[in-house]
N, C-alpha and C positions, 0 to 999 in steps of 0.2 A: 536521413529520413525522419521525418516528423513521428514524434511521441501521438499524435492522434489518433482516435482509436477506442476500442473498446477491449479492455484487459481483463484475465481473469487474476486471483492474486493468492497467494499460496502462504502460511507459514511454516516454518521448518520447527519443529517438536521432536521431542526423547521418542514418539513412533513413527517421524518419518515425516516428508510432506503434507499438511491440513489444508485441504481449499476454505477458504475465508469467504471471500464472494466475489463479485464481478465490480471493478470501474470503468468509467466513463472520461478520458483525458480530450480535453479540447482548450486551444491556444493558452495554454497555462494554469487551468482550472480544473478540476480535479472531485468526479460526486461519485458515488458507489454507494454498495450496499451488499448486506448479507444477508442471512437469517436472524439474525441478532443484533443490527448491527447498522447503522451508518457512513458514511464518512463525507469530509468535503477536505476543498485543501488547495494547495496552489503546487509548482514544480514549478523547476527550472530546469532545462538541457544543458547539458555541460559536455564536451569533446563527445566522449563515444560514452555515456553516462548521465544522470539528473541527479538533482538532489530533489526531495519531496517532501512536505507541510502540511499535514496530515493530521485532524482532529476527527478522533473516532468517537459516536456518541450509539455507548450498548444499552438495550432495554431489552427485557424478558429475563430469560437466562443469562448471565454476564457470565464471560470467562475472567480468569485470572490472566491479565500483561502487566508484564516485569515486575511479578509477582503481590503483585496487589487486584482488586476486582474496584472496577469504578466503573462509576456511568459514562464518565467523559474522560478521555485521554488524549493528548498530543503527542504526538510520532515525527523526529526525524528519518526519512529514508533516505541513505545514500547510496545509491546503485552501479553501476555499471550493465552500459546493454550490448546484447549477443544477439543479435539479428532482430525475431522474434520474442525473446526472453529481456526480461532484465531483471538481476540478481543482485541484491545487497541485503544490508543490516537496517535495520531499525532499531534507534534507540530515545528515548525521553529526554525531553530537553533539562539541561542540570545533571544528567545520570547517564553518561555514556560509560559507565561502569557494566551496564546490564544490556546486552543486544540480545536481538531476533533478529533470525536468518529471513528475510522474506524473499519472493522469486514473483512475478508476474509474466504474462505470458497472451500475446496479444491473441483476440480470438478476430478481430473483423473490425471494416469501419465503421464510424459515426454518419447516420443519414445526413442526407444536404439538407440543411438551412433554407 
C-alpha cells in the first residue's frame, strides 16, 4: 500500500507522545507543517518500511532538537510501517549518536489532482 496520504506525526519526549503537526506524502515528496514549524522533504518506501529526508524550517517559538534550537534542521527518519502507523527514529545527518523516537499516523487521503 502506497505511503500517499495525509499523516499526522508525533514526537516521543521525557512526558510522553507530542503531536508535531500534520504532512502531506505524495509519489515521494514530502510538505507539512505545524505550529511552529515547516517541513519539506523526499521518502523512499522500502519492504514494509521508508526511509525519509526531511528539512525542518522553525520560526516563532523554536524548540530545542537533539539538543540544540535552530531555525533550520535536517532529519533522517527511518521507520518501519504497521498498517496505519509508521514508527521509527529520527536522527541528524553526521549524529546518529542522538535519536528521536517519532510515530506518524495516517489520518486520510490526498484530493485528486
Amino acid at each position: 500500500m502506497s505511503l500517499d496520504g495525509i499523516w499526522s506525526s508525533e514526537l516521543g519526549g521525557p512526558y510522553g507522545w507530542e503531536p508535531i503537526g500534520t504532512m502531506f506524502l505524495r509519489g515521494g515528496h514530502l510538505t507539512g507543517g505545524g505550529r511552529n514549524h515547516f517541513s519539506v522533504g523526499t521518502y523512499r518506501e522500502k519492504d514494509d518500511g521508508a526511509v525519509f529526508h526531511i528539512e525542518i524550517r522553525q520560526f516563532g517559538k523554536k524548540r530545542a532538537l537533539f539538543g540544540r534550537k535552530s531555525e533550520q534542521v535536517r532529519v533522517i527518519v527511518k521507520a518501519k510501517r504497521e498498517g496505519d502507523r509508521i514508527i521509527g527514529e529520527a536522527t541528524m545527518p553526521g549524529h546518529i549518536e542522538y535519536a528521536l523516537c517519532v510515530r506518524f499516523k495516517r489520518r486520510g487521503d490526498l484530493p485528486e489532482e
